[in-house]
DRENKOL-581151 format. One record per residue: residue number from 1; residue in one letter; x negated, z negated, y of N, C-alpha, C, O, CB in turn. Coordinates in steps of 0.05 Angstrom, whole numbers, padded with zeros to 5 digits, always signed. Each point is the difference from the previous one (the first is absolute). Glycine has a CB too. Example, Ala and Ser with C-alpha at 12.3 -4.5 7.8 and 13.67 -1.06 7.14 Angstrom:
2
PT,1,A,-00264,-00156,-00114,+00018,+00000,+00024,-00018,+00000,+00024,-00021,-00013,+00000,+00059,-00012,-00023
PT,2,S,-00031,+00039,+00044,-00016,-00001,+00024,+00015,-00014,+00022,-00010,-00004,+00022,-00014,+00047,-00035
***
This chain:
76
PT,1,X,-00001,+00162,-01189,+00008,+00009,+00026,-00015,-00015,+00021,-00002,-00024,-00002,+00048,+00037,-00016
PT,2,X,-00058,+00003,+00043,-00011,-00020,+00018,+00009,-00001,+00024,+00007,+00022,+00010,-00041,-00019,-00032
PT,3,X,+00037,-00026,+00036,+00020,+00004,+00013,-00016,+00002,+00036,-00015,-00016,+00010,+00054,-00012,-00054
PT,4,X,-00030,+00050,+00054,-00017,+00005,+00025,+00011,-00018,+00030,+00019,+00009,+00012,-00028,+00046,-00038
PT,5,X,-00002,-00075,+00035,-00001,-00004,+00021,+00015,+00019,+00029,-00005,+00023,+00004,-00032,-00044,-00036
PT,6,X,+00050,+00010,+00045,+00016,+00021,+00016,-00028,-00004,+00023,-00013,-00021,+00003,+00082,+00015,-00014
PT,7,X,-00075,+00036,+00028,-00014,-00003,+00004,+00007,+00019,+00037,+00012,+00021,+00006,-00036,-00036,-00069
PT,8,X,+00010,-00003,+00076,+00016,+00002,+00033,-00008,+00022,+00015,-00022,+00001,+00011,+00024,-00048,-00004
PT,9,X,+00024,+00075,-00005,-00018,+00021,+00009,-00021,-00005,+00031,+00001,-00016,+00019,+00042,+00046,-00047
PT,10,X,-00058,-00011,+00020,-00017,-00002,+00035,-00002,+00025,+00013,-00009,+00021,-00009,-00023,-00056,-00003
PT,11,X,+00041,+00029,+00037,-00006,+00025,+00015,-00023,+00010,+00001,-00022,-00012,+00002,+00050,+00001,+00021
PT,12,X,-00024,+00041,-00024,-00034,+00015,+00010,+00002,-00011,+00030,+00019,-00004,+00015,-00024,+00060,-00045
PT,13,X,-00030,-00058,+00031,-00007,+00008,+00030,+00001,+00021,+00015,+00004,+00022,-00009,-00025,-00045,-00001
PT,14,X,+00018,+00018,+00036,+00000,+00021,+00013,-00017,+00020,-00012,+00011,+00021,-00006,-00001,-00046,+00043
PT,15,X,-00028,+00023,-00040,-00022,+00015,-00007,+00010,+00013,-00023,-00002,+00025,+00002,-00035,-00053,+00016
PT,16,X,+00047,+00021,-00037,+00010,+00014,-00023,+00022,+00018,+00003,+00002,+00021,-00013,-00017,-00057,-00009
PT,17,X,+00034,+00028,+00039,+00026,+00011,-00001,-00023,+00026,+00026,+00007,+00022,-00007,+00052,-00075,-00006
PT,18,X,-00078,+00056,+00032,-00009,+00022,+00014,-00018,+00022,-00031,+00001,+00025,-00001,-00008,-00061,+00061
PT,19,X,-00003,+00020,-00076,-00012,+00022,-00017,+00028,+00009,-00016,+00000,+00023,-00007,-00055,-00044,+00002
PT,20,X,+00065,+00013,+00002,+00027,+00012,-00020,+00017,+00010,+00021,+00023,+00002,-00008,-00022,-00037,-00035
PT,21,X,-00004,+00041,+00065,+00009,+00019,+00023,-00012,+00020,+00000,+00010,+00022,+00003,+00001,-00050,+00022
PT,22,X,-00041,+00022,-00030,-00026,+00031,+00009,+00002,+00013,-00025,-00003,+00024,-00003,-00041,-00046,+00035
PT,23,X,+00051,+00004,-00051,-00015,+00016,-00037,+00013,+00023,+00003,-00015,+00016,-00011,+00011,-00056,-00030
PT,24,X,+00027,+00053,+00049,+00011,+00033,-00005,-00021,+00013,+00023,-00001,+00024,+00001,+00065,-00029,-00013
PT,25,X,-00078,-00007,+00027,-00013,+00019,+00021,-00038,+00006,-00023,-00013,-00013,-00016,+00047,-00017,+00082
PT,26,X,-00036,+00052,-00054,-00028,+00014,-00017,-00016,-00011,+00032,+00011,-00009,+00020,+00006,+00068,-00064
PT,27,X,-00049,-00053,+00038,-00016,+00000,+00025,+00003,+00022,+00012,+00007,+00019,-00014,-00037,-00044,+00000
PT,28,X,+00026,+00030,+00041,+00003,+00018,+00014,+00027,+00003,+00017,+00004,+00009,+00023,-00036,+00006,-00055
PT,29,X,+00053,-00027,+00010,+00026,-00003,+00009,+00008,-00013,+00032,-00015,-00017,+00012,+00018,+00014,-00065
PT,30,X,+00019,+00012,+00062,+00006,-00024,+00035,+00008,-00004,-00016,+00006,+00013,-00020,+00001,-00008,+00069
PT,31,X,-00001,-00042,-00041,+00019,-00024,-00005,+00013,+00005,+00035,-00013,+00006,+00020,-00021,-00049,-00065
PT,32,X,+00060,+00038,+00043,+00017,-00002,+00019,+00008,-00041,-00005,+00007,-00010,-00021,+00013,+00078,+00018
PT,33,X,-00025,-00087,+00033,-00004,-00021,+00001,+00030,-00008,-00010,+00002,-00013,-00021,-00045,+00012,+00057
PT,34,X,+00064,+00008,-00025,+00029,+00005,+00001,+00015,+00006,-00024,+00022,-00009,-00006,-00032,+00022,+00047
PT,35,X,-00002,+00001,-00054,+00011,+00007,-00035,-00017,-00018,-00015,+00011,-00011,-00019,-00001,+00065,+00019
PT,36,X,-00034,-00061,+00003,-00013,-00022,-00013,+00015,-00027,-00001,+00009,-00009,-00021,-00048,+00031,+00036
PT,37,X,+00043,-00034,+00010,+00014,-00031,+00010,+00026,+00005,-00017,+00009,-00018,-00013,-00028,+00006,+00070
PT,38,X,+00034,+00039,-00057,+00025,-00004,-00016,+00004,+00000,-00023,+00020,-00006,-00013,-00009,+00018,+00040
PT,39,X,-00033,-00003,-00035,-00013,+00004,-00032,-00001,-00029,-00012,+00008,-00004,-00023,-00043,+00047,+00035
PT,40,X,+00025,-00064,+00005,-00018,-00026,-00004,+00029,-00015,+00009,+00001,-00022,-00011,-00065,+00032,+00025
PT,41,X,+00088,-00005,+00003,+00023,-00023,-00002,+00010,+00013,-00016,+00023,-00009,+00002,-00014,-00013,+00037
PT,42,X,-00007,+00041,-00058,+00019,+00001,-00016,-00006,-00009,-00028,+00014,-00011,-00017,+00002,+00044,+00047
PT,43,X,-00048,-00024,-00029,-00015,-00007,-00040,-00002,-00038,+00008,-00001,-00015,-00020,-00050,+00076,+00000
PT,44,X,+00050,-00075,+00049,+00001,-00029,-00008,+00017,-00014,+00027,-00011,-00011,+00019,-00042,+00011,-00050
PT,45,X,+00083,+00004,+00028,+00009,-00014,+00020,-00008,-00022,+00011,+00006,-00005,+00024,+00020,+00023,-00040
PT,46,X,-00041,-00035,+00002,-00008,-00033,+00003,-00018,-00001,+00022,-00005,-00019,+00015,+00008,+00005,-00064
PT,47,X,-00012,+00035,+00048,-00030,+00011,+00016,+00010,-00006,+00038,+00013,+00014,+00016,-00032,+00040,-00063
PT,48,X,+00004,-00083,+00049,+00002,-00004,+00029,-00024,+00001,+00023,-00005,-00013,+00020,+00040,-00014,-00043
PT,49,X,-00048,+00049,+00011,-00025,+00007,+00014,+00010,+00018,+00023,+00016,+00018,-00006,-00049,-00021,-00037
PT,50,X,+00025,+00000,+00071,+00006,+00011,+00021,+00002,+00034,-00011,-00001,+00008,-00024,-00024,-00051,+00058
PT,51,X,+00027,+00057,-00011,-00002,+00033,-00004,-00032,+00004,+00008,-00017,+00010,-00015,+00073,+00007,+00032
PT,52,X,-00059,-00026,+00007,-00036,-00003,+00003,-00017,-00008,-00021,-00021,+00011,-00007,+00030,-00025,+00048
PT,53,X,+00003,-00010,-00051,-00014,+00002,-00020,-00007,+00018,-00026,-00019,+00003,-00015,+00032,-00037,+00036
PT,54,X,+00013,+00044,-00018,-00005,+00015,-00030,-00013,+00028,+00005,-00013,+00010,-00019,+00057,-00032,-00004
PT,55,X,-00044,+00037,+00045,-00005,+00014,+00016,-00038,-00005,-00005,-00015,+00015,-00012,+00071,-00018,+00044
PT,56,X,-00062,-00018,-00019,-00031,-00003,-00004,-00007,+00007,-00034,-00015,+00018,-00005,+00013,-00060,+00048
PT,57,X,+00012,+00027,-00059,+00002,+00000,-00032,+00004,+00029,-00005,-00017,+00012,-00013,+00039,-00059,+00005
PT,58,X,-00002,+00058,+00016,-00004,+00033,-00013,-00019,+00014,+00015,-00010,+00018,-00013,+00057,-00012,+00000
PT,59,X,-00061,-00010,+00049,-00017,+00019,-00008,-00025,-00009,-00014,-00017,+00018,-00005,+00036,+00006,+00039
PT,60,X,-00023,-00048,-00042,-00026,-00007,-00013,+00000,+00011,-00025,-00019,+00012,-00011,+00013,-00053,+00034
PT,61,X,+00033,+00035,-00033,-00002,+00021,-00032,-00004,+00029,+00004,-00014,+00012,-00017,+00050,-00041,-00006
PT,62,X,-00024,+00046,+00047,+00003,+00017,-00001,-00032,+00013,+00005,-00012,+00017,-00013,+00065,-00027,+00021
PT,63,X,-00059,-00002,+00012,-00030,+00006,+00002,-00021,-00003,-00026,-00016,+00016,-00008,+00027,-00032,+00056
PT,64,X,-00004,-00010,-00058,-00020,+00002,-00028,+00007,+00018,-00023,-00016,+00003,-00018,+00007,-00049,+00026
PT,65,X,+00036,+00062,-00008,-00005,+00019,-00015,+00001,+00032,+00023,+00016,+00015,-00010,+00007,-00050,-00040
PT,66,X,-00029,+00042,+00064,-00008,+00018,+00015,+00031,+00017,+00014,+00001,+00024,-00003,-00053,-00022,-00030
PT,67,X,+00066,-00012,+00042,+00018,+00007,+00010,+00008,-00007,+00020,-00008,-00020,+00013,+00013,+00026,-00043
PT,68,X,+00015,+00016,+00038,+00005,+00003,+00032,+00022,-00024,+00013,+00020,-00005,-00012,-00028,+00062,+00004
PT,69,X,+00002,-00070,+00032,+00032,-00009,+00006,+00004,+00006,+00025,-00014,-00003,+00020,+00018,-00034,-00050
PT,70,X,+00031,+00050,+00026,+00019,+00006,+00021,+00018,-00038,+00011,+00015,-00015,-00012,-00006,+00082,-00016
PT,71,X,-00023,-00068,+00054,+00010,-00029,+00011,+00025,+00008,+00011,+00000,+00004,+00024,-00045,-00029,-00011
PT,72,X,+00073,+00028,-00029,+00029,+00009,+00011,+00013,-00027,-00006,+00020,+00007,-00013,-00016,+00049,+00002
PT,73,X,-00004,-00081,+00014,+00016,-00024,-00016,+00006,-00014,+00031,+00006,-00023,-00002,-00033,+00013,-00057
PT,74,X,+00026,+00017,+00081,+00009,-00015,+00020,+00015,+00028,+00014,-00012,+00021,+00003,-00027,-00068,+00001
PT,75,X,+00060,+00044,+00002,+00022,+00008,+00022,-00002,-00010,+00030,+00014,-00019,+00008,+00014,+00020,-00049
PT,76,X,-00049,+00015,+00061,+00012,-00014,+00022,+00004,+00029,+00014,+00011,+00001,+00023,-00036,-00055,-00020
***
C-alpha cells in the first residue's frame, strides 16, 4: 500500500478560471463581459482579481479565439 502525501489544493488563476468561462463559447460567438465575470465568481470564489481586471483577461481570450464582446458588466 502507498501511502499518498496530503496534497494542498491550489486555486486556478485568473486566467484559467476566464478560459473555463469561454470553453462553452465556439469562435464567432459574443461573450457578454457580465455573464463571463459571473461565470468566473462562481467556477472560483477565491478569485480576488478586480472586475477590470478580468474584463481585460476575457477580452484577450476572447479575441485570441475570434469572438465577439458585449461590454454590459458595469451598471451606471
Amino acid at each position: 500500500m502507498t501511502i499518498v502525501p496530503k496534497v494542498a489544493a491550489i486555486d486556478p488563476t485568473a486566467e484559467e478560471l476566464v478560459s473555463s468561462a469561454l470553453s462553452r463559447f465556439l469562435a464567432g460567438d459574443t461573450v457578454s463581459t457580465r455573464a463571463a465575470i459571473d461565470a468566473i465568481r462562481r467556477i472560483g470564489p477565491a478569485c480576488d482579481d478586480s472586475d477590470d481586471h478580468l474584463v481585460e483577461l476575457i477580452v484577450m481570450a476572447a479575441i485570441g479565439k475570434t469572438m465577439g464582446v458585449v461590454f454590459d458588466h458595469r451598471t451606471h
